[in-house]
C-alpha positions as a Markdown table, in Angstrom:
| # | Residue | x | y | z |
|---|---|---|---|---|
| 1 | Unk | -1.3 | 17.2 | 24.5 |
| 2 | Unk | -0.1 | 18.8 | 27.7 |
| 3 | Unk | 3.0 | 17.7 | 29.7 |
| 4 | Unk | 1.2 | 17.0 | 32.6 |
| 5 | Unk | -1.4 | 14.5 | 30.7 |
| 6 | Unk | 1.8 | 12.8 | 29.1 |
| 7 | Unk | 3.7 | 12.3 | 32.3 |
| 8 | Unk | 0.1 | 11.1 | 33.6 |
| 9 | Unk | -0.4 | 8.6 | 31.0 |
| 10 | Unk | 3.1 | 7.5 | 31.5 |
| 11 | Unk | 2.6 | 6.8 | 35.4 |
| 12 | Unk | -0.7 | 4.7 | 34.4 |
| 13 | Unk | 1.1 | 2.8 | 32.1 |
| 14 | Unk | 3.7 | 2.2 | 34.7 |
| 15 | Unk | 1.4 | 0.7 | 37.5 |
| 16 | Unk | -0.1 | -1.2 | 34.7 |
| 17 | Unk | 3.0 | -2.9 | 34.1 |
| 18 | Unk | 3.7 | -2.9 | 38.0 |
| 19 | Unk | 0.2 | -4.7 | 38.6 |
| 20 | Unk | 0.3 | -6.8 | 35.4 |
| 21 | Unk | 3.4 | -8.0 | 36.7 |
| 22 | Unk | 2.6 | -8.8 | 40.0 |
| 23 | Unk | -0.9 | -10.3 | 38.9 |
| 24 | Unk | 1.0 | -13.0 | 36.3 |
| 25 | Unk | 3.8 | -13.8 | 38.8 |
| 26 | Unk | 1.5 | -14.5 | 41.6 |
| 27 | Unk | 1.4 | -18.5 | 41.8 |
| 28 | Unk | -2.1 | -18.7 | 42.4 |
| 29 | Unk | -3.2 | -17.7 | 38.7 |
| 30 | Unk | -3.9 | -21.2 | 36.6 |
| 31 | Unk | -2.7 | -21.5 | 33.2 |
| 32 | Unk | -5.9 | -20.3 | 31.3 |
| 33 | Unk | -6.1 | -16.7 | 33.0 |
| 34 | Unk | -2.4 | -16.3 | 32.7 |
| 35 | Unk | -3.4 | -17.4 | 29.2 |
| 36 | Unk | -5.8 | -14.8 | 28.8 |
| 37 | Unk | -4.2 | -11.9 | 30.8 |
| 38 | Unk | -1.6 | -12.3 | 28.1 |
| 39 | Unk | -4.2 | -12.1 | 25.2 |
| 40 | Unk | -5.7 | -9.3 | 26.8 |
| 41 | Unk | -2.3 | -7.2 | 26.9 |
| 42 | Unk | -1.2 | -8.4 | 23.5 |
| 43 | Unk | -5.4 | -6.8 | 22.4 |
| 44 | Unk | -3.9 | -4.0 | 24.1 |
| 45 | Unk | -0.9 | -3.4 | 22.6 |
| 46 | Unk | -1.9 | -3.8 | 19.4 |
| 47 | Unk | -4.5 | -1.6 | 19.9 |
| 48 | Unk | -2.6 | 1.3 | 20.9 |
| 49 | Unk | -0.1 | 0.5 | 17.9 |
| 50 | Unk | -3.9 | 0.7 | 15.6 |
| 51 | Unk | -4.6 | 4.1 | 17.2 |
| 52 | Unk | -1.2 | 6.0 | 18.1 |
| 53 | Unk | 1.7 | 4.5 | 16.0 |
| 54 | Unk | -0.6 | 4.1 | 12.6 |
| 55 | Unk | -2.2 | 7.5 | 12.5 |
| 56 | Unk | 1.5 | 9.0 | 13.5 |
| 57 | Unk | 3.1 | 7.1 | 10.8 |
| 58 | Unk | 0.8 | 8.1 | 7.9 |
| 59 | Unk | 1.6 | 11.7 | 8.7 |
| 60 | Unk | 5.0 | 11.0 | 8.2 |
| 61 | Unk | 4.2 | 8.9 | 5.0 |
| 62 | Unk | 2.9 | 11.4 | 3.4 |
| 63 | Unk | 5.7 | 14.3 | 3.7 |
| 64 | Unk | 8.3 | 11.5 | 2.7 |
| 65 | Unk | 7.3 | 12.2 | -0.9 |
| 66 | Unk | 8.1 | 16.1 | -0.7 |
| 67 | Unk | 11.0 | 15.3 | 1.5 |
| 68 | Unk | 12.4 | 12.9 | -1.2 |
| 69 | Unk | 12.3 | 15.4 | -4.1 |
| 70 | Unk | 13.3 | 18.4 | -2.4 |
| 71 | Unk | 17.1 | 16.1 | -1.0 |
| 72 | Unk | 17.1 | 14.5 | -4.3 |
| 73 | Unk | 17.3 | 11.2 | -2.3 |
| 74 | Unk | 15.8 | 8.1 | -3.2 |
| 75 | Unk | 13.8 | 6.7 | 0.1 |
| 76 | Unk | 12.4 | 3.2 | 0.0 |
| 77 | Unk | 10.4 | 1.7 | 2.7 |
| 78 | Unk | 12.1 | -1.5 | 2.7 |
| 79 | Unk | 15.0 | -3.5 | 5.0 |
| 80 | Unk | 17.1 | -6.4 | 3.8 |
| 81 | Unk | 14.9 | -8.6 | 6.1 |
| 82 | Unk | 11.8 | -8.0 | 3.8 |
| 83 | Unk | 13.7 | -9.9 | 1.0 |
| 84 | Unk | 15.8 | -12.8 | 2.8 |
| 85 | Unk | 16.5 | -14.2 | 6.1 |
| 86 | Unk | 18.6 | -11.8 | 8.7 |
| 87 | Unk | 22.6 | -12.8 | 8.6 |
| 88 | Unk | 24.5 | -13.9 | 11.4 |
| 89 | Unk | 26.1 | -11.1 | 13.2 |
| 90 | Unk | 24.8 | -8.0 | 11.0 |
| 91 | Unk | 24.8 | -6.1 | 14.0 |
| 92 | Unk | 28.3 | -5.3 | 14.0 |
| 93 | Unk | 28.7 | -5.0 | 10.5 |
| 94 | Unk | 26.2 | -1.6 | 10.7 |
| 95 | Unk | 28.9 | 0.7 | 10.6 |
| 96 | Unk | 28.0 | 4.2 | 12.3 |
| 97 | Unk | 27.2 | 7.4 | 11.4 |
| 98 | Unk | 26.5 | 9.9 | 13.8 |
| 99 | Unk | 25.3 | 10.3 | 16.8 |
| 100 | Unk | 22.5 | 13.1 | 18.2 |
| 101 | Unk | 22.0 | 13.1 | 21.5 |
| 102 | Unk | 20.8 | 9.6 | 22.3 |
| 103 | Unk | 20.5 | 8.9 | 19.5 |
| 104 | Unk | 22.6 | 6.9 | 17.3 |
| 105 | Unk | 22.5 | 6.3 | 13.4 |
| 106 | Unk | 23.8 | 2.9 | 11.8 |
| 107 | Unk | 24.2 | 2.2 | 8.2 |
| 108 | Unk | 23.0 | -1.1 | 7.8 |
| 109 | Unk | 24.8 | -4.1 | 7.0 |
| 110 | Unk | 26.4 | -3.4 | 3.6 |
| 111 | Unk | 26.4 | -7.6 | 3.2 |
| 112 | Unk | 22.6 | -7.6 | 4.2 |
| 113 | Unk | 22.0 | -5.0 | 1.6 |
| 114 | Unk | 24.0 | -6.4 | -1.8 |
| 115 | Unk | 22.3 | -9.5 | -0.8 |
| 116 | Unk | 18.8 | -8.1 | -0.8 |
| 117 | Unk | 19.6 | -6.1 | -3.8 |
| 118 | Unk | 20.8 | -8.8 | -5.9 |
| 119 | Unk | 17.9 | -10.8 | -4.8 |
| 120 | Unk | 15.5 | -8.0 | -6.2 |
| 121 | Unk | 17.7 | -7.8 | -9.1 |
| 122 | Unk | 16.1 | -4.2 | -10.1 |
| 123 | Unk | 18.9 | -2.5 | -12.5 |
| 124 | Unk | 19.5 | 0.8 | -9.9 |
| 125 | Unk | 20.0 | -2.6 | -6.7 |
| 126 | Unk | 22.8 | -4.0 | -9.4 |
| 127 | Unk | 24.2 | -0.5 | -10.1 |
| 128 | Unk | 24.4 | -0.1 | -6.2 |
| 129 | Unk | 26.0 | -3.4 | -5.4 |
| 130 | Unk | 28.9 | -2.8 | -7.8 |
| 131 | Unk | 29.6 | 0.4 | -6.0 |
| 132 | Unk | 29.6 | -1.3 | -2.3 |
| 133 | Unk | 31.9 | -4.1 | -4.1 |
| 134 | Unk | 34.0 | -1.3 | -5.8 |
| 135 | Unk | 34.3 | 1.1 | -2.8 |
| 136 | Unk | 35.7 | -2.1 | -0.6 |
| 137 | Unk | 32.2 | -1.8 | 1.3 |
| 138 | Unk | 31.7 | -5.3 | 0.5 |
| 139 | Unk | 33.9 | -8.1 | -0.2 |
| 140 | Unk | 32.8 | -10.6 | -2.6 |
| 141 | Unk | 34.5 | -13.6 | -0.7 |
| 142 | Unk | 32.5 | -12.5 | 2.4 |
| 143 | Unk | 29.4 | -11.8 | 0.2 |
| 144 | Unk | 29.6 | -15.6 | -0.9 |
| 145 | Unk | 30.5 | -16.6 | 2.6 |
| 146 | Unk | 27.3 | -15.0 | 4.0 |
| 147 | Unk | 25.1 | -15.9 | 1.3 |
| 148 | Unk | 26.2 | -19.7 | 2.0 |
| 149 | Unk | 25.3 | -19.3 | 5.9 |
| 150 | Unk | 21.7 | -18.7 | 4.5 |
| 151 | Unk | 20.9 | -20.4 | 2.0 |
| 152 | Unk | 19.1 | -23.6 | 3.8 |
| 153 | Unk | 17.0 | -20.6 | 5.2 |
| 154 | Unk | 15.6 | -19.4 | 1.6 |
| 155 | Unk | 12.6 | -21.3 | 1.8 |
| 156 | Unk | 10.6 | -19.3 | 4.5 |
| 157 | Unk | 10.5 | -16.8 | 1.4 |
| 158 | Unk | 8.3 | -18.3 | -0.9 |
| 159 | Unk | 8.4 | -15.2 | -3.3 |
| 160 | Unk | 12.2 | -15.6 | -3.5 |
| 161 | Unk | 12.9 | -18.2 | -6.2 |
| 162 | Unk | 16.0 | -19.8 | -4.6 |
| 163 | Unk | 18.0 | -21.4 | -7.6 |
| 164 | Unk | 17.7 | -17.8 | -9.2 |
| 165 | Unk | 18.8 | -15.9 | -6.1 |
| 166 | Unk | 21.8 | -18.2 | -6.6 |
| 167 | Unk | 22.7 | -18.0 | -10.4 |
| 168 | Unk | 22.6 | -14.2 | -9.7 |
| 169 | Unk | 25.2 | -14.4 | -6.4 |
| 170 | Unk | 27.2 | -16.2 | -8.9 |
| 171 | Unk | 27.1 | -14.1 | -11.4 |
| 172 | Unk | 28.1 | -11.3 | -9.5 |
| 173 | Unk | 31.0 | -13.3 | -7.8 |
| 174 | Unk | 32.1 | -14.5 | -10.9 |
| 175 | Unk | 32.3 | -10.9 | -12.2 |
| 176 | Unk | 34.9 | -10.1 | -9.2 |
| 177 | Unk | 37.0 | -13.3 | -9.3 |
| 178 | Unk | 34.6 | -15.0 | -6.6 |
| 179 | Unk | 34.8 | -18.6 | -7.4 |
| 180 | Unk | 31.5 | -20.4 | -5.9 |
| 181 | Unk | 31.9 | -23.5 | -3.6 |
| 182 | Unk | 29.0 | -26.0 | -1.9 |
């Protein structure tokens, strides 16, 4: 797709916003057609997530595979969130990498990620946990602190069994001197 045809598209989608803006600010709208002007952007946006972003995104699915054996990495298509709720303030616990350009890489949370792994409990998540805890990446005391702040939260994940989840933070406190509390 040419330049001109994407700096085209991106001035349409512009004075869509501008007029969808306008149109749903204007005071004479009643509730049900702001209700449906609404519906009708969200159709929209999920469309164009259905025929852009999808397509895009298997391409790139299918050369992680290659990509992963050839850098001998190990890529998972996963984020702490998938496994239990977000923690308070994991935004500034991402500790940076690099930045390109713009463009800025994180690591995420290290305390967000022993969590999740000793939730999945998968022999290479316990392996990895030790390491954050034995590298000074994670502190044990915080990791029990942080766990605490979200446990009353552990029932929105109804494949996460809860007591277990805990037995398991305790087990790996306990191995560090962590005593648990509450």
């Amino acid at each position: 797709m040419g330049t001109l045809f994407i700096i085209a598209y991106g001035l349409a989608a512009a004075l869509a916003n501008l007029f969808g803006g306008l149109l749903v600010s204007s005071r004479r709208l009643g509730q049900a057609t702001l209700r449906y002007l609404i519906a009708l952007g969200a159709g929209f946006m999920l469309a164009a997530v259905f025929l852009k972003i999808i397509p895009e995104s298997d391409e790139i699915l299918r050369s992680l595979p290659k990509l992963k054996e050839r850098l001998h990495l190990n890529i998972e298509l996963a984020s702490p969130g998938d496994f239990i709720p977000e923690l308070p303030a994991w935004q500034e616990r991402s500790r940076f990498i690099k930045q390109k350009g713009k463009l800025a890489f994180y690591h995420y949370d290290f305390y967000a990620q022993a969590l999740a792994k000793i939730e999945r409990g998968h022999r290479m998540d316990s392996l990895d946990v030790r390491q954050l805890i034995e590298s000074g990446l994670v502190d044990p005391k915080r990791l029990l602190e942080l766990f605490l702040m979200i446990e009353d939260q552990l029932y929105r994940y109804l494949a996460l069994d809860a007591p277990a989840f805990r037995r398991a933070i305790e087990r790996v406190t306990a191995a560090h001197n962590t005593v648990v509390e509450g």
